[in-house]
N, C-alpha and C positions, 0 to 999 in steps of 0.2 A: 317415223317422221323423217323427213330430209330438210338438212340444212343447206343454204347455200350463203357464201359467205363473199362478197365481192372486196375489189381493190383496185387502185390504179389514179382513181378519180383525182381533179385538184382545180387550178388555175392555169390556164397557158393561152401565150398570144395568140394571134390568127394567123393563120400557116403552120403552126405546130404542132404534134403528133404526141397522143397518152397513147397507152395501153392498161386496157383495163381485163383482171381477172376474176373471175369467179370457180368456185370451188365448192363441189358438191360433196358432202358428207350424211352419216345416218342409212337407214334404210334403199341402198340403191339398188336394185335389181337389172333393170333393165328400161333404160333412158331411149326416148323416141325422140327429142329432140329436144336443143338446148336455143337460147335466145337472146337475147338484149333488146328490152324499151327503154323507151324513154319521157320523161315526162315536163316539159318547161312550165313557167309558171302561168296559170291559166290556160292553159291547154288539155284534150286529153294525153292519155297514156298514148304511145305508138309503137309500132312494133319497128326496130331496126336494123338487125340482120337476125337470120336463125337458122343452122347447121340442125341435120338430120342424123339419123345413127350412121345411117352409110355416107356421108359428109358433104351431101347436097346443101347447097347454101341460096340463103333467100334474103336479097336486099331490098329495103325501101329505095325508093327513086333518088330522093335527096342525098344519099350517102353513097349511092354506086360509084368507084372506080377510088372513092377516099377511104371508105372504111373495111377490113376484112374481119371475118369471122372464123375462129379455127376451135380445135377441141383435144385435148389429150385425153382418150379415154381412157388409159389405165390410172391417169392420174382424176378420173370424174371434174376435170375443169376446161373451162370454154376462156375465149381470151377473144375481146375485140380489137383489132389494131386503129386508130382514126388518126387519118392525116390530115394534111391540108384543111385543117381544123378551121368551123368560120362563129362567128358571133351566134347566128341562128340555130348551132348544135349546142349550147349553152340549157343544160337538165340535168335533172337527175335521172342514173342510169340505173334500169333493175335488169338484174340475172334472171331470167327463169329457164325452168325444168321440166319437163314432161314426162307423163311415167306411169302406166296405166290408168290414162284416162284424167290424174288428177295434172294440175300446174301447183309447182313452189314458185316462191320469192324471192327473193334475198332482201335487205333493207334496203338499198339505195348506194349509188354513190355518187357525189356533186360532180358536174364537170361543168366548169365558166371559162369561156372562149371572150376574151376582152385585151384590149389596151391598155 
């Protein structure tokens, strides 16, 4: 099994910048690519950035040039940076993991973009 365990999430104004971690633990072998969605309420799930093993990086349209996606591989964790934060990035963020085929989870982590 793999765990993956996020952090980071909270409250902040608009124009503000989290940083959010996940961390991979359990069974790792060999990860094909790591991700961040997201989900607000009433919406589906979306996919927001995702780093590859060789550290190709793939953004949604909405968050190009605000948010970045990086990865420590000996440490098995991914880190999204989001800036210039706006009301409409306001979800909850999940971690996933790829890895022979299957995807993990992580629980979630809130992020509210508000006044």
């Amino acid at each position: 099994q793999v765990q993956l365990v996020e952090s980071g999430g909270g409250l902040v104004q608009p124009g503000g910048s989290l940083r959010l971690s996940c961390a991979a633990s359990g069974n790792i072998f060999k990860i094909s690519a790591m991700g961040w969605y997201r989900q607000a309420p009433g919406k589906q799930r979306e996919s927001v950035a995702v780093i590859g093993s060789g550290g190709s990086t793939k953004y949604v349209d909405a968050v190009m040039g605000r948010f970045f996606i990086s990865r420590d591989n000996a440490k098995n964790t991914v880190y999204l940076q989001m800036n210039s934060l706006k009301p409409e990035d306001t979800a909850v963020y999940y971690c996933n993991l790829g890895q022979f085929g299957f995807n993990y989870w992580g629980q979630g982590t809130q992020v509210t973009v508000s006044s």
